[in-house]
C-alpha positions in Angstrom: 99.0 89.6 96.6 97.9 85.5 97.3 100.2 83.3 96.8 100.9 80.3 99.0 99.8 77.6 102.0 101.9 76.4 104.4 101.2 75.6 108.5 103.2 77.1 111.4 102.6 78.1 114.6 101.3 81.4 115.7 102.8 83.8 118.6 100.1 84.0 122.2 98.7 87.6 122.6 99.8 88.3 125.9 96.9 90.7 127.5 95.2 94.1 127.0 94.8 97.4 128.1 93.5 100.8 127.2 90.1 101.2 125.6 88.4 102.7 122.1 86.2 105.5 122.3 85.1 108.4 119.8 83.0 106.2 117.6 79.1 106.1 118.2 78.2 103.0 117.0 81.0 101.2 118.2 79.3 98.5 120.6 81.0 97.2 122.3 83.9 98.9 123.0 87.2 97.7 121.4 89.7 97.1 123.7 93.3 97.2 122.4 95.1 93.8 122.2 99.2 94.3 123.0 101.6 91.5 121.4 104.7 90.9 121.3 107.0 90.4 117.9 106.4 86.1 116.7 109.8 86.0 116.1 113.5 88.8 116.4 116.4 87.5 114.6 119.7 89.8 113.2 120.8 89.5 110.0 123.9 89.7 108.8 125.4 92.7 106.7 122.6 93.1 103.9 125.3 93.6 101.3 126.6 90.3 102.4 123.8 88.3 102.1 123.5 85.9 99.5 120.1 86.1 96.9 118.0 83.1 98.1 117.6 80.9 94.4 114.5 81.1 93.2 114.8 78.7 90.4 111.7 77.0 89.9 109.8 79.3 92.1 106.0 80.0 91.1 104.1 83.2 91.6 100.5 83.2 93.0 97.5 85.8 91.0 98.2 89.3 90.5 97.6 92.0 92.7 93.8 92.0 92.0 93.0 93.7 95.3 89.5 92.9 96.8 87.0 95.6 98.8 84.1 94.6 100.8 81.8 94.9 97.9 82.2 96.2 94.4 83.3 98.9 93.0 79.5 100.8 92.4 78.8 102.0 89.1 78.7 105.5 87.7 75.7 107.4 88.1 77.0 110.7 86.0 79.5 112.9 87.3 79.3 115.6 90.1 81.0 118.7 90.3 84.1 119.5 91.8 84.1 121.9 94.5 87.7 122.7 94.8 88.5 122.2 90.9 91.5 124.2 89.9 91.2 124.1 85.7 94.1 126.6 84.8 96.6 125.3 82.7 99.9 127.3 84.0 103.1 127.5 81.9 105.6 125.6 83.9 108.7 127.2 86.1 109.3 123.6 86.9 112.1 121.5 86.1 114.0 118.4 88.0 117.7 118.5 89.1 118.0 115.3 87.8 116.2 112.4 87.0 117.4 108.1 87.6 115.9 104.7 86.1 114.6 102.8 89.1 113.9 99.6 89.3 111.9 97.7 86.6 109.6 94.9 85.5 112.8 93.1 83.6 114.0 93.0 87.2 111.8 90.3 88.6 112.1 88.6 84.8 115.8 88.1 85.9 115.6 86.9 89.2 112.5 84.6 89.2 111.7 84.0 85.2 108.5 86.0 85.3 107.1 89.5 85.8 104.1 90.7 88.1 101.6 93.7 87.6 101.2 95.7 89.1 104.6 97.8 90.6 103.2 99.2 93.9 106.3 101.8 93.8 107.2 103.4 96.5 111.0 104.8 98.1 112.1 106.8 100.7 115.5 109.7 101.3 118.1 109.1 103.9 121.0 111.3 104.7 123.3 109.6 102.2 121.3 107.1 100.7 117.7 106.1 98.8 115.6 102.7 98.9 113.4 102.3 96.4 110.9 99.0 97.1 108.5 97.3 94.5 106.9 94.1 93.6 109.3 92.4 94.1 112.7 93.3 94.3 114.4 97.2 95.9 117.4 98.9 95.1 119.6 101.0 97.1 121.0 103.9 95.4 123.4 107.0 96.6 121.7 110.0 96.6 122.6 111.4 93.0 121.0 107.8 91.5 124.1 105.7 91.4 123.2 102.0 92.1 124.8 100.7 95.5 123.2 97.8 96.0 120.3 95.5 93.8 118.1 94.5 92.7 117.5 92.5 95.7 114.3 90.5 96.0 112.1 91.0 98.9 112.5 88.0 100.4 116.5 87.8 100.7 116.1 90.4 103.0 114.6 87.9 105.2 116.9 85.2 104.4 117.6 82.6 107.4 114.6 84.7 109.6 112.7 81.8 112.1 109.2 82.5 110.3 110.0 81.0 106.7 106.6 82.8 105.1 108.6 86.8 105.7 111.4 84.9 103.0 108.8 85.1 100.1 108.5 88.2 98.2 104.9 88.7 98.9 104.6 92.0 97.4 103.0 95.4 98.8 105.8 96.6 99.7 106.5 99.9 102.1 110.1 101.5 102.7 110.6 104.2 105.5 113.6 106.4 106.9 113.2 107.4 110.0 115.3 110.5 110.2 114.5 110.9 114.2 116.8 108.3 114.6 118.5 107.3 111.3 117.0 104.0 111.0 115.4 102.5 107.6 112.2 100.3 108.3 111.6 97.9 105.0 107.9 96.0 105.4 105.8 93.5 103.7 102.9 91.4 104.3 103.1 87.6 104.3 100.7 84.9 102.3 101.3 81.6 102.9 98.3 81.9 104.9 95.0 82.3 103.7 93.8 79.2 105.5 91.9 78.9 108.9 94.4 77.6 110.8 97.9 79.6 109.4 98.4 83.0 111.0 99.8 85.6 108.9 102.3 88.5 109.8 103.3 92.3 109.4 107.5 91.8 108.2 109.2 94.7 109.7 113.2 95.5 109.5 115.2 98.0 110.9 118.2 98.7 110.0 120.9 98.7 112.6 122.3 101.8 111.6 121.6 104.4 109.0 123.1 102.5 105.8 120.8 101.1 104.3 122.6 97.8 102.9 124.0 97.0 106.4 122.6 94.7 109.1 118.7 94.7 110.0 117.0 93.8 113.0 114.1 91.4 111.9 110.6 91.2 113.4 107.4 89.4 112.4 104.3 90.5 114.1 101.2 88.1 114.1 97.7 89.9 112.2 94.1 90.1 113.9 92.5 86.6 114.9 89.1 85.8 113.7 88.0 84.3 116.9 84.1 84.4 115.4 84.8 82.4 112.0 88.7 80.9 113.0 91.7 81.7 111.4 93.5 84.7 110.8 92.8 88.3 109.1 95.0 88.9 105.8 96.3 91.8 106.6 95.9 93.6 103.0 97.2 97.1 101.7 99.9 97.9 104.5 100.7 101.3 105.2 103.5 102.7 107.2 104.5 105.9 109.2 107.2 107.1 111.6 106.1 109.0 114.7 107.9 109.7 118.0 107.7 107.0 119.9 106.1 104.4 117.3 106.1 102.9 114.0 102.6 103.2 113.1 100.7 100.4 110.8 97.4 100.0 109.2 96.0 97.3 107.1 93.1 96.7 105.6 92.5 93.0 106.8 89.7 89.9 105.7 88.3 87.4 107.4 88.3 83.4 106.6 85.2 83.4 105.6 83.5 87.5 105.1 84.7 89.5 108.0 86.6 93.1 106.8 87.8 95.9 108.9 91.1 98.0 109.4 93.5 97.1 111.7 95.5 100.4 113.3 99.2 99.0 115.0 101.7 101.0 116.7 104.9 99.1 117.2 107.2 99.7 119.7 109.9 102.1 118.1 112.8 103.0 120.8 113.2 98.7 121.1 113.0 97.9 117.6 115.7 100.9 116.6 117.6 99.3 119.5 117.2 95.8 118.3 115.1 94.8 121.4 113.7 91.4 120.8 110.7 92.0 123.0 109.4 94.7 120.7 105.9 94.9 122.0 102.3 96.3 119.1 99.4 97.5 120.1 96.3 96.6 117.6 92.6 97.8 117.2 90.7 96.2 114.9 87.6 98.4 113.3 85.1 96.1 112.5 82.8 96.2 109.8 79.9 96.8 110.5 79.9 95.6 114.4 82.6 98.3 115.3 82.5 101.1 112.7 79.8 101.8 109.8 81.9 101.3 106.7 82.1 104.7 105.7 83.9 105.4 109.1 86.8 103.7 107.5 86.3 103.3 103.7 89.0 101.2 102.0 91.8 102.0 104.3 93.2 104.8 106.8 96.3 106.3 106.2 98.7 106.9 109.1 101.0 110.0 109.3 104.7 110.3 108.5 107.1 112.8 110.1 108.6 114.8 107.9 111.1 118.0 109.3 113.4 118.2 112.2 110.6 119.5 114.5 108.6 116.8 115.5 106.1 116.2 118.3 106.3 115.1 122.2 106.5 111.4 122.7 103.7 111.8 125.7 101.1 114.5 124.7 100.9 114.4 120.8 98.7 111.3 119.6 99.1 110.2 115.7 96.4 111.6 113.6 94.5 108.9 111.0 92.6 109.7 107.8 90.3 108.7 105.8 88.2 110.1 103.0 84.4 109.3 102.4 82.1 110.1 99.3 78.4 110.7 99.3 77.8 109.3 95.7 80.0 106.3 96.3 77.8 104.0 97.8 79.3 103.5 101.2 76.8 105.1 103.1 78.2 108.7 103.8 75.9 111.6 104.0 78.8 114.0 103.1 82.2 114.4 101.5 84.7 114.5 104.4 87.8 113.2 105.9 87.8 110.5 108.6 90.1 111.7 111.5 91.4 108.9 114.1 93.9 110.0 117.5 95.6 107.1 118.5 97.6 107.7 121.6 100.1 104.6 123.2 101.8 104.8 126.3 105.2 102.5 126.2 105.7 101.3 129.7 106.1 98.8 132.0 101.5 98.3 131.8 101.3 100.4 128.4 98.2 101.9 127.6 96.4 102.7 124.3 93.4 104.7 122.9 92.4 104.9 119.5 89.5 108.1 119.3 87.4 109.1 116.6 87.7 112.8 116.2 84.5 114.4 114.2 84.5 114.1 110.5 85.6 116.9 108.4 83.7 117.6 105.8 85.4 118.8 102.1 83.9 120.3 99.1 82.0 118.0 97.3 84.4 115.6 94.9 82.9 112.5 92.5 85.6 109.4 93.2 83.3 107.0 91.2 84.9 107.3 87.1 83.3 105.7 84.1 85.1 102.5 84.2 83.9 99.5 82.3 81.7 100.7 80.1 84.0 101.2 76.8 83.6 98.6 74.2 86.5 96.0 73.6 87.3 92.7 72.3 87.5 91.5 76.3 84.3 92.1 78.7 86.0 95.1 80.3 85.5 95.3 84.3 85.5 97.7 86.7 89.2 98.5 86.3 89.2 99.7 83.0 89.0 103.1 83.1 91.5 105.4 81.3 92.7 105.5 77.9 96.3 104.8 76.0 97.3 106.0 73.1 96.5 103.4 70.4 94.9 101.2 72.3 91.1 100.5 71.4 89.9 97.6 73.3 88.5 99.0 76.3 89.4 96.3 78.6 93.5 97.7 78.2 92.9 101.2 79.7 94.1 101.6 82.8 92.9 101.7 86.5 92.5 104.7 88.2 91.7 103.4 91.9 90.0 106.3 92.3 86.8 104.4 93.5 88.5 103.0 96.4 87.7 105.2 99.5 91.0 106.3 100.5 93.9 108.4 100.6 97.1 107.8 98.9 100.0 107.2 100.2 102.2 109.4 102.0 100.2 111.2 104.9 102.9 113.4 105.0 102.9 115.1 108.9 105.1 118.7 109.5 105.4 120.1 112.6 105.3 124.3 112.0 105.6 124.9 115.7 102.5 127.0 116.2 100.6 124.4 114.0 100.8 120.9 112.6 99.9 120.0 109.1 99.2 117.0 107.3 99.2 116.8 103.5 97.7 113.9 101.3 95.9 113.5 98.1 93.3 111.3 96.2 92.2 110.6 92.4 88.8 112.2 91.5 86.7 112.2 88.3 87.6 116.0 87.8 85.3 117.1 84.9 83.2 114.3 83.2 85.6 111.3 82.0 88.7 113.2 83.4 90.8 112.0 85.8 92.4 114.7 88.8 93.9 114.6 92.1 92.6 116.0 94.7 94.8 117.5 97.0 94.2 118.4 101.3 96.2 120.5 103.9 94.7 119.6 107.4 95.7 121.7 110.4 95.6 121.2 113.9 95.7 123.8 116.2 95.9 123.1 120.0 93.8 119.6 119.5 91.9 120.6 116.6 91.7 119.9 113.2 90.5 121.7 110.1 90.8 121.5 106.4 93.3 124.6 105.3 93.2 124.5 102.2 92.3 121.8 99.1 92.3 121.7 95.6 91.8 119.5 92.8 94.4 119.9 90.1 93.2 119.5 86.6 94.2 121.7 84.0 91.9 121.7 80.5 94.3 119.3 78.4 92.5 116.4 78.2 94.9 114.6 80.4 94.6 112.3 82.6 96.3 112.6 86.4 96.0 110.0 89.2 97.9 107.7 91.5 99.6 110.5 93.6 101.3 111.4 96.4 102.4 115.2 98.3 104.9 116.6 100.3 105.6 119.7 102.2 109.0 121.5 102.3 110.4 123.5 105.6 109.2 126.2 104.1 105.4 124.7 103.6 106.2 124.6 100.1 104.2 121.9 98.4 105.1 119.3 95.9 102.2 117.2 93.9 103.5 113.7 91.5 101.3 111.8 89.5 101.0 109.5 86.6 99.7 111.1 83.2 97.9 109.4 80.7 95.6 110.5 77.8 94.0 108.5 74.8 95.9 110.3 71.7 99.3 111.2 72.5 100.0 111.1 76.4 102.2 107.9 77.3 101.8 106.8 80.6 104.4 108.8 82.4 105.2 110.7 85.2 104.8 114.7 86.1 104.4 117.0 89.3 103.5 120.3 90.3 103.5 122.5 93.2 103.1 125.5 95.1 104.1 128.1 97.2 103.7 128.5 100.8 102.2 132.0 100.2 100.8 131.6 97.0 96.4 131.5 97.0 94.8 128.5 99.0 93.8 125.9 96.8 96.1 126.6 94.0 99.0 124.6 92.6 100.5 127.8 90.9 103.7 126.6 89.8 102.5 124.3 86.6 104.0 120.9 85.5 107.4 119.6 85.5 108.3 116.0 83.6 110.0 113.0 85.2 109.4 111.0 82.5 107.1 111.1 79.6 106.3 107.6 78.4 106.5 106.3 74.7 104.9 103.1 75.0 101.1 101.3 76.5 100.5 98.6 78.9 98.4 95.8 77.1 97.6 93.4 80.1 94.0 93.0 80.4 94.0 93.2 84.6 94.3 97.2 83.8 96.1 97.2 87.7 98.2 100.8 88.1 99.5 100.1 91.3 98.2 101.6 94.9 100.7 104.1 95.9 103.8 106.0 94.7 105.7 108.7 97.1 106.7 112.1 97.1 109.5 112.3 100.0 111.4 115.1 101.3 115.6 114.6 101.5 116.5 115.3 105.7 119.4 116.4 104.9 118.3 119.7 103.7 114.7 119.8 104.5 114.1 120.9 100.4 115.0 118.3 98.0 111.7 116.8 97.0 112.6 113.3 95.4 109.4 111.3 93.5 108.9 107.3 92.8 106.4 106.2 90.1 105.9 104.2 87.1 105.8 105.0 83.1 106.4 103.1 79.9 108.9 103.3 77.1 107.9 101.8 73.3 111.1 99.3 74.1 109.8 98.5 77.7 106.3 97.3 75.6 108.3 95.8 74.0 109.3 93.0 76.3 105.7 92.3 77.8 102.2 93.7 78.0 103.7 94.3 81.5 106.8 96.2 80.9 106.5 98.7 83.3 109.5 100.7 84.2 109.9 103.1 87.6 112.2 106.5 87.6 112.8 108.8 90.8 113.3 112.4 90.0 114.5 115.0 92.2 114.0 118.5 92.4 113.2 121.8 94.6 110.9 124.3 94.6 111.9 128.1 94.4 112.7 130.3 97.8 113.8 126.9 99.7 
């Protein structure tokens, strides 16, 4: 999200060490830059902290994320590989399902509304924290409403970098359950001028309740020391591993410099409320560093799930990607990206960031027919799947599908004798249908192979994007999504899943509901978000619990944007 302007100084990076490798073309060698946090404050009890007045406050453009070049046109679609058409009767049903936080939210605390959601939430041991754009919630873990909504920038309230105390949007929210810390991000945007930095706004929670105190860090984004100024550090993504948070952002230049930026912050000081925290950054240039389809539209770092988790020493952090030949990037295959990053926190830390060899996947078409219905507005890119009642093309809705990706979580598991890693992307399934493509990656004393993948789309005309997967401590696997269609599927929300014995590739245990919507979105910026999550509860290793956003005909009601978010929460059978 863009919003605002405003000078202030920037933090000194303070020396480097370490080097990149893996990576062919990457000349020269990028050498990792260590900082340390711009500013460290603690706040005071969360609960206690009075909502900053945003009377008279004014909202920047919509989240009308930017790539580095435009979406390519379809050229006719290409067969799935791994396309799993049955339509199974469903054993699937939630415990229980909760309203989340809503549109009407930011109507009440700032006097306007914002598309699109960006939901995402995590599962403590007692509690849940669900974050959008632009207020979170904290709820107990059957739904009830502890604290919120509380906009984004409150939880910054009285923090030495002003620009953290906007709600900038993009939110991410983690719980750490290796130590029983939450870690609530965003991005800032005052910047997006040559000469004012941005930063990555990280709290961690002093303890495990989530509406307690936070210790507060602001971490300063790439320099552009070719064109000046700093890199906007777009599309944050989070993960917990042992001995780091670890960050990626998708970041531009001043002027029309693009790469990813991979972080690791320095977990055992921030969970200690350190305020020397210390990040490590490599920035992937495009194209001077890394060919663009190397990297795509963003790499996704892993997020421990389970009580066994790896060695702080001898286990780097495994990056994906995804690339697709037909999508104009310049890759010669379908195939996941896979990055090591590996940090050493000592007194002279060390860091290597190693492009592992690509794997490649069967073949998947990410490029839908967008744009290219008739309506009353020129319809872009974005418009690209249907509503019910809704005949101007220029209302359907975004399925992202085109940006080369994987959605949010990378959900790590540690199975003692293997690691896995689970994530998922939208895919034109069969002509003019929307799927989700699902992976299980293994490694295996260092090496990595894809284990199984499917694409999920039964024959029903549906439409089913915007995911995010989990695995159980069994290996059980839980799929949620949105649903759409252009006769009588409201946007809404389901899931599936699988078994861990049941045939590769196969979501076998058909659909269960979180919500089914009754009303349309009727904004013409089509935006559907970037991420939801599917999250595991720690305390029993089973519970899945899933974020995303739907529509009632009263929610329309209110605004073309009147989006709505539930959680559900559920398990799968044998666990």
């Amino acid at each position: 999200m863009r919003k605002f302007l405003v000078a202030i100084a920037t933090a000194a990076l303070v020396g480097g060490f370490g080097a990149f490798a893996g990576v062919a073309n990457a000349t020269p060698p990028l050498k990792p830059v260590f900082t340390k946090a711009a500013a460290f404050d603690v706040s005071k009890p969360l609960r206690e902290i009075a909502p900053i007045d945003r009377t008279g406050f004014e909202f920047g453009d919509d989240d009308e994320e930017e790539g580095p070049e435009a979406p390519v046109g379809d050229i006719g679609h290409t067969t799935d590989g791994a396309l799993q058409t049955a339509s199974l009767s469903s054993s699937l049903a939630p415990l229980f399902t909760f309203e989340g936080a809503s549109n009407t939210d930011n109507f009440n605390i700032f006097g306007f509304r914002v598309n699109p959601p960006d939901t995402n939430m995590d599962v403590g041991r007692t509690q849940i924290v669900e974050m959008i754009n632009l207020v979170f919630n904290v709820y107990n873990k059957s739904g009830g409403l502890l604290l919120g909504p509380v906009d984004t920038g409150t939880l910054w309230s009285g923090f030495p970098i002003p620009d953290c105390t906007d709600p900038s949007g993009d939110p991410v929210v983690l719980y750490d359950q290796t130590t029983d810390h939450w870690i609530l991000t965003q991005f800032t945007t005052r910047g997006l001028d040559a000469q004012v930095p941005e930063y990555n706004c990280v709290a961690v929670s002093k303890t495990g309740d989530a509406t307690g105190a936070y210790y507060r860090y602001a971490f300063p984004t790439q320099p552009d020391l070719v064109d000046g100024g700093y890199f906007f550090p777009d599309y944050p993504k989070y993960g917990v591993w042992s001995n780091s948070y670890i960050m990626t952002t998708r970041d531009f230049g001043w002027v029309d410099r693009y790469g990813i930026s991979v972080y690791a912050l320095e977990k055992n000081k921030m969970v200690n409320g350190e305020p020397n925290a210390r990040a490590v950054r490599f920035f992937l240039e495009v194209p001077n560093v890394v060919p663009l389809e190397d990297v795509g539209d963003g790499l996704l770092p892993p997020d421990i799930d389970g009580n066994r988790r790896p060695s702080p020493t001898d286990s780097p952090a495994p990056i994906v990607g995804t690339q697709d030949d037909g999508a104009g990037y310049g890759a010669v295959t379908d195939a996941l990206n896979i990055y090591e990053l590996a940090v050493h926190w000592n007194a002279n830390p060390t860091a290597t960031l190693v492009q592992k060899p690509d794997l490649p996947v069967a073949a998947f078409d990410s490029i839908f027919p967008c744009g290219v219905v008739p309506g009353s507005q020129p319809p872009s890119a974005r418009d690209c799947l249907p509503q019910p009642g809704i005949t101007d093309g220029s209302q359907y809705l975004d399925i992202l599908s085109y940006r080369q990706r994987p959605t949010f979580r990378l959900a790590y598991r540690n199975f003692g004798n293997y690691e896995s890693l689970v994530t998922n992307q939208a895919v034109e399934a069969s002509p003019g249908i929307a799927g989700e493509r699902w992976y299980e990656i293994r490694r295996v004393n260092g090496a990595y192979s894809v284990y199984q993948q499917g694409t999920y789309a039964p024959t029903d005309g549906v439409d089913r994007w915007m995911g995010s997967i989990a695995q159980d401590r069994k290996g059980n696997m839980a799929l949620g999504y949105s649903v759409v269609n252009g006769t009588d599927v409201y946007p809404g929300i389901r899931y599936t899943g699988r078994l861990a014995g049941d045939p590769l590739g196969d979501m076998t245990l058909g659909e269960g509901v979180i919500a089914n919507g009754t009303g349309v979105q009727t904004t013409f910026n089509s935006r559907w978000g970037d991420y939801t999550a599917m999250t595991i509860d720690p305390s029993n290793d089973c519970t899945f619990y899933y974020s995303n956003e739907y529509y009632t005909a009263a929610s329309q009601a209110t605004s073309p944007a009147g989006w709505l978010t539930r959680i559900g929460a559920f398990k799968l059978p044998g666990c």
